[in-house]
N, C-alpha and C positions, 0 to 999 in steps of 0.2 A: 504494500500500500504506500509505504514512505519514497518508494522507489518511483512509485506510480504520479505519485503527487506532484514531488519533485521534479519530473518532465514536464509536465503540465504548467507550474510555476515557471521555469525554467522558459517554457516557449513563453507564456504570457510576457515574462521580463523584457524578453527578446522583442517583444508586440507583433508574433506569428502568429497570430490569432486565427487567422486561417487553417493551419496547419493546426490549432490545440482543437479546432469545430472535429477539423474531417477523425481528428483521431478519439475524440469523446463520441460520436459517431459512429466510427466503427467498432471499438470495441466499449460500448456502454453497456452491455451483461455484464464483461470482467469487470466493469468499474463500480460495481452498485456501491460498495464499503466507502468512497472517498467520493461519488459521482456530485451530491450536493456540494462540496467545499468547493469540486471546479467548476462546475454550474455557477457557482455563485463567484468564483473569483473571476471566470468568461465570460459572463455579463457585465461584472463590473467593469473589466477590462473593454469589453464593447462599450458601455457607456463613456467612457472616457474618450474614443476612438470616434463618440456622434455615429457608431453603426447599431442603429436603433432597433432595427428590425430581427439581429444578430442577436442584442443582447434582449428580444422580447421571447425569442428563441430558447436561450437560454435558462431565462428563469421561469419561462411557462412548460422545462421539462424537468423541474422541482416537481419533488413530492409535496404534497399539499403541508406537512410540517413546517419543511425548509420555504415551501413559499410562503407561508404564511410569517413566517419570523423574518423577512427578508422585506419589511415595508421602507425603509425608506431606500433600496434600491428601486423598489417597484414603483415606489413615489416619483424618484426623477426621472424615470422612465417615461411613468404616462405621462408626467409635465416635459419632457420634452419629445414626445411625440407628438401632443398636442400643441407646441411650437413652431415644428415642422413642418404639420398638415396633416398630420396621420390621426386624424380625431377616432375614426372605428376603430385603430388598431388598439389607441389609448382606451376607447371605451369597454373593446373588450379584454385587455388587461382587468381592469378594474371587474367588470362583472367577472370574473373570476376569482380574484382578489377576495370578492364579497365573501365567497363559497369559505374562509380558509378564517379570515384575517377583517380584520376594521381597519377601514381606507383611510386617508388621508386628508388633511383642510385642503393640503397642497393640492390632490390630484380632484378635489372637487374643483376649486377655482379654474384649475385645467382644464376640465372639461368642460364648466359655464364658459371659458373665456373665446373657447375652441367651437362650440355647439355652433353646427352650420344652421343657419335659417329655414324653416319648415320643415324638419330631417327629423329632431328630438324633440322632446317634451323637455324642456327647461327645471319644470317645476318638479318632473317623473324624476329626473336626474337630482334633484337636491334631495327631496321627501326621500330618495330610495336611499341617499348617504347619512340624513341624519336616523332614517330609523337603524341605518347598522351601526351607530353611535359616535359618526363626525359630527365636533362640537363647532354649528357655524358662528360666524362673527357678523359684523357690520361689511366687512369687504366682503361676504360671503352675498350677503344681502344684495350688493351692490352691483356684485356680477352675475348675481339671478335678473334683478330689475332690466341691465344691461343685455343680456341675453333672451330676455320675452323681446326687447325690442327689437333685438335683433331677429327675432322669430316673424316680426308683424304683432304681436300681443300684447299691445298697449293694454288693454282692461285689467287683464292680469299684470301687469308690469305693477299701475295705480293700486290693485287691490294689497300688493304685496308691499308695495311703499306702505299703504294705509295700514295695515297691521303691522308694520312695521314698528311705526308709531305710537303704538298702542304698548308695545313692550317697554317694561322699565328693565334699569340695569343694563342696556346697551348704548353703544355710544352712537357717536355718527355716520349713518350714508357717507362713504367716499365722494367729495364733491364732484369729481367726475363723472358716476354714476346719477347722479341726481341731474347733474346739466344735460344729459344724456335722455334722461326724463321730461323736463322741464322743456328740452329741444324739440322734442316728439310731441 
């Protein structure tokens, strides 16, 4: 196993990352004993490398333990795929995610911020993270309101402002998100 690892490391140092895929690949039976640690160190290593797809790869072939303990790799992933343009690939990260693990603030705002117009339900997308237990905020708020509008769903944008307001103990709308409102 130490032997095993240690190439694995070895090529990632190297950044033959290519070369550490085809060989976790071919032989991933033999690897079962050490297969998460390089899963998760080839992902990492992808992300670093912006090869997003490679590293979505890699840690969607985690066992639901190691994915599940593996959130804030999973986090900058979907936040930067949904930087990219790749909103489904991030979306279905995360529904996956749900199955294992509780998501992230980070990878919710990701995906309001990413939510192509008429494609999702904005509001389907929040309601579904905080019931698996992301604690939203005011930015949270901000980039739902943002993202009805961006949908065409001003009614809902307003109605979400207005129980907004209704909540104590929160602070404020992101001014940006408000003029965003107030523009529409």
């Amino acid at each position: 196993e130490a032997a095993i690892y240690s190439l694995f490391f070895t090529l990632i140092e190297k950044n033959r990352l290519a070369d550490c895929k085809k060989l976790v690949v071919a032989f991933r039976h033999v690897l079962s004993p050490v297969r998460p640690l390089v899963y998760q160190l080839i992902g990492e290593a992808f992300l670093k490398e912006n090869m997003l797809l490679d590293a979505a790869w890699s840690l969607m072939s985690l066992s639901k333990k190691y994915f599940s303990g593996s959130v804030h790799i999973v986090s900058t992933l979907v936040v930067k795929l949904c930087r990219e343009g790749f909103y489904e690939d991030g979306k279905r990260i995360t529904a996956e995610y749900y199955k294992y693990g509780i998501p992230s603030r980070s990878m919710l705002h990701a995906l309001l911020r990413s939510v192509p117009s008429k494609s999702d339900n904005p509001i389907g997308i929040y309601d579904s993270m905080i019931a698996k237990g992301v604690v939203a905020n005011e930015a949270s708020i901000g980039l739902l309101i943002e993202s009805l509008l961006r949908c065409n769903r001003m009614k809902d944008a307003i109605k979400v402002w207005e129980n907004f307001r209704k909540c104590e103990g929160m602070g404020r709308i992101p001014p940006k998100s408000l003029e965003c409102l107030f523009d529409a």
